[in-house]
C-alpha positions as CSV (number, residue, x, y, z in Angstrom):
1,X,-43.9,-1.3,-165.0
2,X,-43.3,-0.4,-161.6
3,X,-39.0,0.5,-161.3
4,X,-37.2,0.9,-158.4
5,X,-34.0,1.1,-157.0
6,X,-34.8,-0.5,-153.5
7,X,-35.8,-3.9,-152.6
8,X,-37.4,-5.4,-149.2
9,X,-36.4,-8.9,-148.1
10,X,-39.1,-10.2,-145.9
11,X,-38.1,-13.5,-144.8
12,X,-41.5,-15.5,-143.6
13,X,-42.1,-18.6,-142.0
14,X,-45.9,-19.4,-140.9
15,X,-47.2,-15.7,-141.5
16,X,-50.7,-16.1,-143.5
17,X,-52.0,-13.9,-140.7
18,X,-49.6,-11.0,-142.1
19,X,-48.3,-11.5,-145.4
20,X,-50.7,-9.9,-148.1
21,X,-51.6,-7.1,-145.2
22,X,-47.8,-5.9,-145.3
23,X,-47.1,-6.4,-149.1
24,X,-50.3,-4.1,-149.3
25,X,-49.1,-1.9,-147.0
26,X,-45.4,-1.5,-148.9
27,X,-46.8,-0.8,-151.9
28,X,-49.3,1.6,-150.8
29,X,-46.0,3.9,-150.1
30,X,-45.6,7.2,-152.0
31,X,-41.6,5.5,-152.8
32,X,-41.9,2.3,-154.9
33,X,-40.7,-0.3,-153.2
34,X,-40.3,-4.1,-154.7
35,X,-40.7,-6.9,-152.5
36,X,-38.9,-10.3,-152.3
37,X,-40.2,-12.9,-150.0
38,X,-38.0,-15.8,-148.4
39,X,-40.2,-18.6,-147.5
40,X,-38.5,-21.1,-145.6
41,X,-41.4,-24.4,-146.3
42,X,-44.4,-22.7,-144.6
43,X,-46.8,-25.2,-143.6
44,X,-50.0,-22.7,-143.5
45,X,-49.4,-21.5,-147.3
46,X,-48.2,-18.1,-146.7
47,X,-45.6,-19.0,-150.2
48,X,-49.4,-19.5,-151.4
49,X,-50.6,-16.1,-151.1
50,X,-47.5,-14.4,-151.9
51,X,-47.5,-16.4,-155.5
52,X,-51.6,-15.6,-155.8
53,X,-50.6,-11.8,-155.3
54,X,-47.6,-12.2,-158.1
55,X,-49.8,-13.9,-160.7
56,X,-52.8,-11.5,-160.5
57,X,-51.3,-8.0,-159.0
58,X,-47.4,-7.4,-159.1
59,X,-46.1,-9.7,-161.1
60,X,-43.4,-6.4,-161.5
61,X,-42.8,-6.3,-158.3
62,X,-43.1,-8.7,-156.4
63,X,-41.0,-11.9,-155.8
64,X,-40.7,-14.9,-154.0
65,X,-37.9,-17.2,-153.4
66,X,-39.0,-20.5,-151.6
67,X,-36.5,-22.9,-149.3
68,X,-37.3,-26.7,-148.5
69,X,-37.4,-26.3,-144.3
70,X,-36.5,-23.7,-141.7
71,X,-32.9,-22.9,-142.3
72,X,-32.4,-19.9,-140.0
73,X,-32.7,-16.1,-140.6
74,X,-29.5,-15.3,-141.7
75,X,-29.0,-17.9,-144.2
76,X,-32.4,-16.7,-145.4
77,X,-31.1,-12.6,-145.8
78,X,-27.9,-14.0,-147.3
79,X,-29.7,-15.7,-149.9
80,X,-31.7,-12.6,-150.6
81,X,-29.0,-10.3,-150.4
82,X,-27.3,-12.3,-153.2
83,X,-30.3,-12.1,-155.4
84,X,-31.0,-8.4,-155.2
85,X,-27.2,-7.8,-156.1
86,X,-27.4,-10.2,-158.7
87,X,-30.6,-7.6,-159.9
88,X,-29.1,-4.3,-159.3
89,X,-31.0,-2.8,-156.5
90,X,-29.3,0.2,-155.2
91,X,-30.8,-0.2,-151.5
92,X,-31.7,-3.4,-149.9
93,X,-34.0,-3.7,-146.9
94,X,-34.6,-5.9,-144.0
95,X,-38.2,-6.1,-142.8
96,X,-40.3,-8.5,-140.6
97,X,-43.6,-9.5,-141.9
98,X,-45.4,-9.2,-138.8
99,X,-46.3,-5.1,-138.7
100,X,-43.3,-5.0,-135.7
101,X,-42.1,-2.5,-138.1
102,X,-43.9,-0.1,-139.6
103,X,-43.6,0.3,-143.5
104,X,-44.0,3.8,-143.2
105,X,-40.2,4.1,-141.6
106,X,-39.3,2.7,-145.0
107,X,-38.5,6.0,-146.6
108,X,-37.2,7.3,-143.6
109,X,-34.0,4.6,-143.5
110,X,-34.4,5.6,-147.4
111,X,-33.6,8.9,-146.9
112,X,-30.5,8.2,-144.4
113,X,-28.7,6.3,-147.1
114,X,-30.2,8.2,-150.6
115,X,-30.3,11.8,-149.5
116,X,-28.1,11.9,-146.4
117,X,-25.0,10.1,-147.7
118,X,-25.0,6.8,-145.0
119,X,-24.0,3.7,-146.2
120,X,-26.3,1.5,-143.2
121,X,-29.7,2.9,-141.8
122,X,-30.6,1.1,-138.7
123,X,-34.2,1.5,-137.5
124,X,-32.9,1.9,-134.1
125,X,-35.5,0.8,-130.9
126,X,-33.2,2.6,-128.2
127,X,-31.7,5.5,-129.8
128,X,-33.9,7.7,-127.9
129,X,-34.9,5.6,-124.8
130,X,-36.9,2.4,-125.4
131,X,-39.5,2.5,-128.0
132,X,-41.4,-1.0,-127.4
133,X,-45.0,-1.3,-128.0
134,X,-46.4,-4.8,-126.2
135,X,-43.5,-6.6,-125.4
136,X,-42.9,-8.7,-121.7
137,X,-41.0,-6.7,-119.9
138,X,-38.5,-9.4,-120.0
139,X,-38.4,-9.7,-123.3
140,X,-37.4,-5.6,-123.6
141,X,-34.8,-6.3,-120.9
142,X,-33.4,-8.9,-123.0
143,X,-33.1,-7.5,-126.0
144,X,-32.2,-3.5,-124.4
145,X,-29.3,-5.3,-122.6
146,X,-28.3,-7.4,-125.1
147,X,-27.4,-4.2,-127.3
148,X,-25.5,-2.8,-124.1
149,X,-23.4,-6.3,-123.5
150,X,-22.6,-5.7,-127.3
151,X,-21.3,-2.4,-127.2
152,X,-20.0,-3.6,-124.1
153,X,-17.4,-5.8,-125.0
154,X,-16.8,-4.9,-128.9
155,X,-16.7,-1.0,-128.4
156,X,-19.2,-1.1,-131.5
157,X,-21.5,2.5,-130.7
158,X,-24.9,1.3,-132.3
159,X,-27.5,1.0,-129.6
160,X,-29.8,-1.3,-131.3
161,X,-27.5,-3.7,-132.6
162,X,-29.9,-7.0,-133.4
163,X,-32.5,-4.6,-135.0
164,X,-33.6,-6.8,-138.1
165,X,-34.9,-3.5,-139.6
166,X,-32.1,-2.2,-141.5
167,X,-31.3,-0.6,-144.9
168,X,-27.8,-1.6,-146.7
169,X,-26.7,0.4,-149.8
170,X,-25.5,-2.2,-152.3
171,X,-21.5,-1.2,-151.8
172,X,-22.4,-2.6,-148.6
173,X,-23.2,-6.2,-149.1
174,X,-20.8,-6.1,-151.9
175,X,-18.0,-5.9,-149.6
176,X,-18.9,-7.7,-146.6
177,X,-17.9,-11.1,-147.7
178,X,-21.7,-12.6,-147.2
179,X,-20.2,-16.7,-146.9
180,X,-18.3,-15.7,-144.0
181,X,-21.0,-14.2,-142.1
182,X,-21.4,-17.2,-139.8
183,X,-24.6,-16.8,-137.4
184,X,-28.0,-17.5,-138.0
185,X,-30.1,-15.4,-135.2
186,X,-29.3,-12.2,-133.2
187,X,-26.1,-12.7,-133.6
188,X,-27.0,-12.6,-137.7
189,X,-27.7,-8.8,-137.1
190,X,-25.1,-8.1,-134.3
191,X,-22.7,-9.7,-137.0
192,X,-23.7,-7.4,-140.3
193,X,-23.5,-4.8,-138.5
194,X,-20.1,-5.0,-136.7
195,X,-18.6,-6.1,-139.9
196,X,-20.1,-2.8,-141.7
197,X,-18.7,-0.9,-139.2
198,X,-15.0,-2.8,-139.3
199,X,-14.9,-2.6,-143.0
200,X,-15.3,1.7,-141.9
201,X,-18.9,2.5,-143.5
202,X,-20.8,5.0,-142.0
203,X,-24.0,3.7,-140.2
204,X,-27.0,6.0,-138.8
205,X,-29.7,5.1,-136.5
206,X,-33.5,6.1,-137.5
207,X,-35.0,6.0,-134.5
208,X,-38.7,4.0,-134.7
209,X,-41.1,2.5,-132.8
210,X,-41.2,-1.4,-132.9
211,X,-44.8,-3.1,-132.1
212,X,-44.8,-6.5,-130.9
213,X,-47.0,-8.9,-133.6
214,X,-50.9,-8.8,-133.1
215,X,-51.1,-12.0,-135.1
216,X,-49.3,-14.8,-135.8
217,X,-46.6,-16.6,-133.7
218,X,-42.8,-15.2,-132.6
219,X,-40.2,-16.9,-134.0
220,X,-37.9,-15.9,-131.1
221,X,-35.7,-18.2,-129.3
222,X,-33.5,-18.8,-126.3
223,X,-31.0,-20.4,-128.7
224,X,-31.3,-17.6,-130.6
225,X,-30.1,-15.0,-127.6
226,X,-27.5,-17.6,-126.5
227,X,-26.1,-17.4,-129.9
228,X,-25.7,-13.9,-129.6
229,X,-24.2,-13.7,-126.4
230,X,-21.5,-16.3,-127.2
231,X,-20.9,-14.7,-130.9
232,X,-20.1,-11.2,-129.3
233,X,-16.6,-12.6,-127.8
234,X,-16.1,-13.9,-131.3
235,X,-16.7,-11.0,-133.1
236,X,-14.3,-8.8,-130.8
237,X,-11.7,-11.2,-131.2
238,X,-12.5,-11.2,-134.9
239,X,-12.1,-7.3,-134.5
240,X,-8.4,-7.7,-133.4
241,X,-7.2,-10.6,-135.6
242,X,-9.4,-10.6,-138.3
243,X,-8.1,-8.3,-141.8
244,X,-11.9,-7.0,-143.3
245,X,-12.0,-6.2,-147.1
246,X,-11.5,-3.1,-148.2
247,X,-14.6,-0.9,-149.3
248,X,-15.4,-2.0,-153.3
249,X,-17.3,0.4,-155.5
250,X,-18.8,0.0,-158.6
């Protein structure tokens, strides 16, 4: 029986290319990690060769939760965070599936929560410059000024605020109230994040190099940056009118 107190969410939609390669790659890891996998209807039968891996390798460790249809990336993390609270994991991860970030940063945002006393790790693309492997330039304009428009306008002073490779201690997600967090995309992240930060728990960014996918197809959207961009003017003004919950402990 492989125990552990940290679970990764790896929500997945159309990744057959990717999916056994980074559960492989998770559990190769010196820390145990479990997995749980949100697949939102895959057409290609990657909810297929997560279940193969369950029923012949980790059935201890690995999990899958499957959703009829693609209903957004947040909706998809709440879904999970609820089930890994529901479970008792101490520390709950947000990965992609695609390799754009490395499992081997995994104990590193670990470590920033475990051993150094933070509540959020953020695996942080432009805490030390820009560290973006193959992206358009466009795209790492985007996304580089998209974290500076945030900061911008909500005073919030985490550089890489729509990284989806985060680590929440379980206080965390406890707190936040999780049917309130209303965006599905970017602004998902921006929105965790910000509220994390309101509610007064102490966030650190790991800095890491992120890899744009070698196979498989982006999920990225122009809905999904307009999203963001609107939602930042409603999260400031949430930040002046809102009242946040107060930090809950065990």
């Amino acid at each position: 029986m492989h125990q552990s107190d940290s679970i990764v969410i790896i929500p997945t939609y159309n990744e057959k290319e990717n999916i056994e390669k980074i559960i492989r790659a998770v559990f190769a890891l010196e820390k145990v990690f479990h997995i749980l996998v949100i697949d939102d209807g895959s057409p290609d039968g990657t909810a297929a060769i997560v279940k193969v891996l369950i029923a012949n390798e980790f059935s201890d460790r690995l999990f899958i939760l499957e959703r009829s249809g693609k209903l957004g990336l947040g909706t998809a993390y709440i879904t999970g965070f609820k089930w890994a609270l529901e479970r008792n994991y101490e520390y709950i991860f947000e990965m992609d599936a695609d390799f754009s970030h490395d499992p081997h940063d995994l104990p590193r945002l670990y470590a920033a929560c475990h051993d150094e006393g933070y509540d959020v790790a953020v695996g942080s693309r432009y805490v030390t410059g820009v560290n973006v492997v193959n992206w358009p330039i466009g795209r790492v304009l985007m996304s580089y000024f998209a974290s500076k428009y945030v900061r911008m306008i909500t005073g919030f002073l985490v550089h890489d605020t729509t990284a989806g490779f985060v680590c929440y201690k379980r206080r965390v997600l406890k707190t936040i109230e999780l049917d309130k967090i209303r965006f599905k995309g970017y602004g998902f992240q921006i929105e965790m994040k910000y509220t994390a930060y309101k509610i007064g728990f102490k966030i650190k960014e790991v800095s890491v190099i992120f890899v744009n996918r070698c196979e498989g197809t982006s999920k990225m959207s122009g809905g999904i940056f307009g999203e963001a961009f609107f939602g930042v003017m409603r999260l400031r003004w949430d930040g002046w009118t809102r009242k946040y919950p107060k930090i809950k402990t065990e």
